[in-house]
C-alpha positions in Angstrom: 83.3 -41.5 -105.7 84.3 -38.3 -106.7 86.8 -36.1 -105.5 87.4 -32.4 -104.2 87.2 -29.9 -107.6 87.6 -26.8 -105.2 90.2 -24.7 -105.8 92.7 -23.8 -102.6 95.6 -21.3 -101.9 96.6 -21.5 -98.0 100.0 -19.6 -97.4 99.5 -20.0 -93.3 98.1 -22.2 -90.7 95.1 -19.9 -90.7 94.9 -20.9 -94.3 95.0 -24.4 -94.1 92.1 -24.8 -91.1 90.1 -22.6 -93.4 90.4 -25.7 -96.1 90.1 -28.1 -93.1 86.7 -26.0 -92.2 85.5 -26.5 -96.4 86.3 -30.1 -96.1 84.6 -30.7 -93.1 81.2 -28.7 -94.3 81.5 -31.0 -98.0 81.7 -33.7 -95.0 79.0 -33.1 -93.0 77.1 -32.6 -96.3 77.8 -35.9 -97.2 77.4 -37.3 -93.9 73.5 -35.9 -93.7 72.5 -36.7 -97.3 73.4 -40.5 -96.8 70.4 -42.6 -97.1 70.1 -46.1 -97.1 71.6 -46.5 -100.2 70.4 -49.8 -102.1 73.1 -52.4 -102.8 74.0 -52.7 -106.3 74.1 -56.0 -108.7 77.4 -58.5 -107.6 77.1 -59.1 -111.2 78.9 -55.9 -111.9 82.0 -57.4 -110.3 84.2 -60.7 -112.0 86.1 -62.3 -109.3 89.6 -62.2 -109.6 91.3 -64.0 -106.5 90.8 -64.3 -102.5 93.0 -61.7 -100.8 92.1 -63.1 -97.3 89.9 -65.6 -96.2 87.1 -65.7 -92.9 84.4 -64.6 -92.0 85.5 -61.3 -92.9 87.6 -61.8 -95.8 88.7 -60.0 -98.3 88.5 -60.5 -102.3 90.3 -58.9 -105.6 87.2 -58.0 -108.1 87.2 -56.2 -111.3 84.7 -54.3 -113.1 82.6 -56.1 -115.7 82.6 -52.9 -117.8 85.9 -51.8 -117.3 89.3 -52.6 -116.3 89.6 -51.4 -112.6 90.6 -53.5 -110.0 89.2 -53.2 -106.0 89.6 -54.9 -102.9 85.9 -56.0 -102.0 85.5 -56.5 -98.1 83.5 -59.7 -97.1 81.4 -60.1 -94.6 79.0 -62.7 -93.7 75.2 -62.1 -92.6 75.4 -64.8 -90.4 78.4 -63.9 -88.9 77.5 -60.2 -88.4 73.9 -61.1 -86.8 75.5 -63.4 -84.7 78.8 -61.0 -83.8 76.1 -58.5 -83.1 78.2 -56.5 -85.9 75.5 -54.7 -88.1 75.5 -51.6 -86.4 79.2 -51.5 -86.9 79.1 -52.5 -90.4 76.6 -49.9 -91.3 78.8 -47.3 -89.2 82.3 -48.2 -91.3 80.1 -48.2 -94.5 78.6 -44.4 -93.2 82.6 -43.2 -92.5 83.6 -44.8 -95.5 81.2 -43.2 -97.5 81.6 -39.4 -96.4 85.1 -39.3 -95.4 87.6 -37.8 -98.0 91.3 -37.5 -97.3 94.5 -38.6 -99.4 95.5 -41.0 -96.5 92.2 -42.4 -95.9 90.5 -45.9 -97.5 87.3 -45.0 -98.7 83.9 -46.5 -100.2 83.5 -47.2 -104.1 80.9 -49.1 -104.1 78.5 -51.7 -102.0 77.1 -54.8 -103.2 75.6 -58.0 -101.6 74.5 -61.9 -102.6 72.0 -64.1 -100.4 75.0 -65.0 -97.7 77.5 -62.0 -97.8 77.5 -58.1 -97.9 80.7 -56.2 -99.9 82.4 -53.0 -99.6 84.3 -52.1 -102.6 86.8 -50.6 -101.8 90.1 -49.2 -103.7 92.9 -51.7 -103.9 95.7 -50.7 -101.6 97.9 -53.9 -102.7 101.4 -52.8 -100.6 100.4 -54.4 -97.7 99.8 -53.8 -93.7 102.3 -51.6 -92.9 102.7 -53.6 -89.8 104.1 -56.7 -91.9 106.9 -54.2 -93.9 107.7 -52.8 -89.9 108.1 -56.6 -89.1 110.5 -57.5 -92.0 113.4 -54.6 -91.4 112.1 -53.9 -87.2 113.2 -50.4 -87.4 112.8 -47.1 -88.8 115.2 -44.6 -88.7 113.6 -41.5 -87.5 113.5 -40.0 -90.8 111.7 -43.1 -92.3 109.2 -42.9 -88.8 108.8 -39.1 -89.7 107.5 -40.0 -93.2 104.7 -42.4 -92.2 104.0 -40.3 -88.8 103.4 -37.2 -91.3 100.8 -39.1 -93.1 98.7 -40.3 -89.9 98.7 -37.1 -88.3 97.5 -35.5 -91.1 94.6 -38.0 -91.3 94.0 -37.4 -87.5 93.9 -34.4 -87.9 91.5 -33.9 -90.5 88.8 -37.7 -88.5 88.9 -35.0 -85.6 87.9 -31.9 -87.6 85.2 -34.4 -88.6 84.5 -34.8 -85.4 85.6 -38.7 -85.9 87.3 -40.5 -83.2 89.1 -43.3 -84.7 90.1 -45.4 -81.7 92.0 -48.3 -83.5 95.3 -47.0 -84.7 97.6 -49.8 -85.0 100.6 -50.9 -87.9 97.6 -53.5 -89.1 94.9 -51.0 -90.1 97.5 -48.9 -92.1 98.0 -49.8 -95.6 100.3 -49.0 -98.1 99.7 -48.5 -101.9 102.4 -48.9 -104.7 104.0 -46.0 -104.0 104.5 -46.2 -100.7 102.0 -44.1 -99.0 99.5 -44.7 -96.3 96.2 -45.6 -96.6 94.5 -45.7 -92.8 91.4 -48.6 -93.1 88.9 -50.5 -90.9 86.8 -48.1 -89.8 84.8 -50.0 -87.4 85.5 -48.8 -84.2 85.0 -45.3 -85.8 82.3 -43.1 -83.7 80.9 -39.5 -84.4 81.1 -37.4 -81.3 81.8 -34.3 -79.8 82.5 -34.8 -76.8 83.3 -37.9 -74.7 82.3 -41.3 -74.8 82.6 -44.3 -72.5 82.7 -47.8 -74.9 85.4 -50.2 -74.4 87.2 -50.9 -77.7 90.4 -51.0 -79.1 93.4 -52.8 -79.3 95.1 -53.4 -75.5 98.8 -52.3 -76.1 97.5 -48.9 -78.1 94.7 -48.0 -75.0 95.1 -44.9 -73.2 94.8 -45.1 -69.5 91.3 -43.3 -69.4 89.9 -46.6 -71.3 91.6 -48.9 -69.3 89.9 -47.3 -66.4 87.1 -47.1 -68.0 86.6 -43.8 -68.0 84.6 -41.4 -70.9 87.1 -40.5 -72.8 87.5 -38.3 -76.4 89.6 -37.5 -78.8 92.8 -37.4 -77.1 92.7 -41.3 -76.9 94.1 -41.2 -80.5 96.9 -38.9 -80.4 98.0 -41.5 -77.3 98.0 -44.8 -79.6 99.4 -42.1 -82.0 102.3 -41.6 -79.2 102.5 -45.8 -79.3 102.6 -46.0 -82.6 105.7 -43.5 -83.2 107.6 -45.2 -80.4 107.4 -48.1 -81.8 108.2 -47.3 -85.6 111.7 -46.4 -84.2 112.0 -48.8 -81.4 110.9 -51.5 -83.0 108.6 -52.5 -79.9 105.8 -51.3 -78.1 106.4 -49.2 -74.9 104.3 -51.8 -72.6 105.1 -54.5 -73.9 105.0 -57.4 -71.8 107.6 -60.7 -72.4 105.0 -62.7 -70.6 102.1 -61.3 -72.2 100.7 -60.4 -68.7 97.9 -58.1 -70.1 97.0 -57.0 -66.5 100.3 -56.2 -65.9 100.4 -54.1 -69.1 97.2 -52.5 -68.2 99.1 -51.1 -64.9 102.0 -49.7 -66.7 99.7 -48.0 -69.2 97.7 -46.3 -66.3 100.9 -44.7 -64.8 102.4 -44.3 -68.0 105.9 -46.5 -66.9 107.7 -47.3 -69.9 111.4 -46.7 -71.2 112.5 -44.2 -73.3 115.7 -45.8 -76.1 118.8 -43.8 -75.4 119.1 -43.7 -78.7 116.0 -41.5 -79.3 116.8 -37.8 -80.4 116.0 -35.2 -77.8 113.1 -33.8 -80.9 111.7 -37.4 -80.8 111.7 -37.7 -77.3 110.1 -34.4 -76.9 107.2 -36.0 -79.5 106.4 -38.9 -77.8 106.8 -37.5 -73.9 104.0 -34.8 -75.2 101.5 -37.6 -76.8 102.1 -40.0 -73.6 100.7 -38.0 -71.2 98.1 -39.7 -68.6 96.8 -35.9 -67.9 94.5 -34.9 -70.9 94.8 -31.2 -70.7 98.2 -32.1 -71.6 98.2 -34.6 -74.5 98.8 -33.0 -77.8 100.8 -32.9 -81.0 103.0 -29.7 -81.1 102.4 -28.2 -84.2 104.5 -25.2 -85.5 104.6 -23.2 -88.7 108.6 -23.2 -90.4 109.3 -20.9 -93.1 112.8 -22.4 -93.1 114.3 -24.6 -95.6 116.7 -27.5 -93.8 117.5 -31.1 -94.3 115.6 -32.7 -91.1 112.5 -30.7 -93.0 109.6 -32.3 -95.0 108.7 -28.9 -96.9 104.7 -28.6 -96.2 104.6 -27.4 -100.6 105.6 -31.0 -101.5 104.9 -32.6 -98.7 101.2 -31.7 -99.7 101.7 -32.2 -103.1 103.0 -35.6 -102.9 106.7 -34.8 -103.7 108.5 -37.0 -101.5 109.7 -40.4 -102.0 108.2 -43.5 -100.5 110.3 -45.5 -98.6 109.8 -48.4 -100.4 108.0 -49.6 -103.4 105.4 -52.6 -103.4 104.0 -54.7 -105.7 102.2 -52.9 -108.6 98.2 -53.8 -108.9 99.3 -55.5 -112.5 101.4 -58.1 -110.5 97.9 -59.7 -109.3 96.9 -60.6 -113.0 99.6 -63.1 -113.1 99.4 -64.8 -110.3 96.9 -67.6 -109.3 94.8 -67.2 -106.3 96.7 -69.2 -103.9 99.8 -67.3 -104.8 98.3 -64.2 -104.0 97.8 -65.3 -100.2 101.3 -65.6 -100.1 101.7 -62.3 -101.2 104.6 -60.2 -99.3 105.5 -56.3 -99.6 108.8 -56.2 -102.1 110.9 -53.2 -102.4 114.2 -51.6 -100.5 114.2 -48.7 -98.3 114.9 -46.0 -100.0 114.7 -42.1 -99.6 111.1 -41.3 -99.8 109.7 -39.9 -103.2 107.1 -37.1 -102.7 106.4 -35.0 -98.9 102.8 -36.4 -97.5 101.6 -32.6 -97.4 101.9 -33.4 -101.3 99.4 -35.5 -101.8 97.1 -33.7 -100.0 97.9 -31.0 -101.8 97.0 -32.5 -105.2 94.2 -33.7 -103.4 92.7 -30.8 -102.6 94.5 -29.0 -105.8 95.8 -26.5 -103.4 99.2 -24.1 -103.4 100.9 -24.0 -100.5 104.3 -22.2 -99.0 104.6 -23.0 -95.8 106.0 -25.7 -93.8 103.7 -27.6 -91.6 106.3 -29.3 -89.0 104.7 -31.9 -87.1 107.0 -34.3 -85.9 110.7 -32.9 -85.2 110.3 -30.9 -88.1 108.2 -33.3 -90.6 105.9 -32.5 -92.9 
């Protein structure tokens, strides 16, 4: 799949949705010029190890004419006919396919035998990001403010799409070898403008107006987005429940009862008190423009262009030739904290190959 060519120069916010309006028309063109495009040969692929195993697996393939490496997603006919999952399979493989964004997993290739259809897909081989949050509990806020960079930007951008996500969680964010983000499984993915009523997600990331059961619409993502910073920094969800008393969560989400660490800085708190809001109208992400230079800033000019480090460096995609297959379930993100590398707003901006010289400050003044 190719990538953007366009050439960008933002220098303000006005700027920047200009590219965010290009990007979403090269979107929607993709999006309506998808057809049902035929499967190619599993013969172009050699199988290299099993990555994950069930119905829904996931394998390390190489190209037979080349010496690329993927992570091919695995999914069982069977299994999908009888998990009534087709039409969510086609919908990942449509988001997948039309969706272009520097923090965002996309779709290389699809292939299929008699028993299994594949997504190719680029291999990500840091890890869940969840798993690397497991192993040292905490982020400071400055390590939170690099990751939270990365997924608002990618909101961001799914809603300009007009893509609700509805699954954010540490387990569908991946990290490559350098140590950025790559936001996966697509499934619960829906177009729509406006609202929608389906009840889907994971419980301890639900906003209260799907635990209601009420429509709902974007907003539902900047609230797991809310969660999900809490709990980079406290190293815990919000609700969380010792019992695992889910109705009892469920309560506490509806009225929005949780504790805020004392140890949270008055910018963080201010973050999460403005995602965590049970009123809609009210839920946002405070967004500024700062032309300021400081050290609790992530300058947008290399935050776009990738310039900051990665906290942590994982396993390079070389590592999995040496290993045997049963080795590589065992697999574990390596690498110390560190100071991270390159800004988020980097990368997008060598994605998009774009100038910029502003600061777009997202979280406590982040990226």
């Amino acid at each position: 799949m190719s990538q953007h060519n366009s050439q960008y120069v933002f220098n303000s916010k006005e700027d920047y949705n200009v590219i965010l309006d290009n990007m979403s028309r090269e979107f929607e063109e993709r999006w309506n010029h998808q057809t049902q495009s035929p499967y190619t040969n599993l013969d172009n692929y050699i199988t290299r190890a099993v990555l994950g195993n069930g119905s829904f697996g996931t394998m390390l393939v190489r190209e037979k004419s080349g010496k690329n490496y993927y992570a091919a997603k695995m999914m069982s006919k069977e299994d999908l006919v009888r998990l009534k999952q087709v039409a969510h399979v086609h919908n990942e493989k449509h988001v997948l396919n039309a969706a272009r964004f520097p923090f965002l997993i996309y779709l290389v290739d699809s292939t299929k035998c008699f028993d299994y259809l594949y997504l190719i897909l680029p291999l990500v081989n840091g890890g869940e990001l969840f798993s690397y949050h497991r192993r040292v509990r905490k982020f400071n806020e400055k390590h939170a403010r690099f990751y939270a960079a990365q997924v608002a930007l990618a909101l961001e951008y799914m809603h300009k799409m007009h893509l609700m996500y509805r699954d954010l969680k540490p387990e569908n964010i991946l990290l490559d070898q350098r140590g950025y983000i790559k936001i996966t499984d697509f499934g619960f993915t829906k177009r729509v403008d406006g609202r929608t009523s389906t009840l889907c997600g994971t419980p301890e990331y639900l906003a209260p107006e799907i635990v209601q059961l009420r429509p709902y619409n974007k907003s539902v993502d900047w609230w797991a987005f809310g969660i999900l910073v809490y709990e980079f920094v406290a190293g815990r969800s919000p609700f969380a429940i010792h019992n695992r008393d889910v109705i009892l969560m469920y309560s506490k989400i509806c009225i929005c009862d949780y504790k805020m660490p004392s140890y949270f800085t008055a910018q963080l708190r201010s973050l999460v008190e403005s995602l965590m809001q049970v009123d809609t109208s009210k839920r946002k992400l405070e967004r500024r423009l700062q032309r300021r230079e400081g050290s609790s800033v992530v300058p947008g000019r290399r935050l776009v262009r990738h310039s900051q480090p990665g906290s942590h460096r994982p396993l390079p995609a070389h590592h999995f030739r040496r290993r045997r297959s049963v080795e590589l379930r065992e697999l574990r993100v390596q690498g110390s904290v560190q100071v991270p590398n390159k800004p988020p707003s980097r990368i997008v901006c060598e994605f998009l190959n774009v100038n910029v010289s502003f600061e777009i400050v997202v979280f406590f003044s982040v990226c």
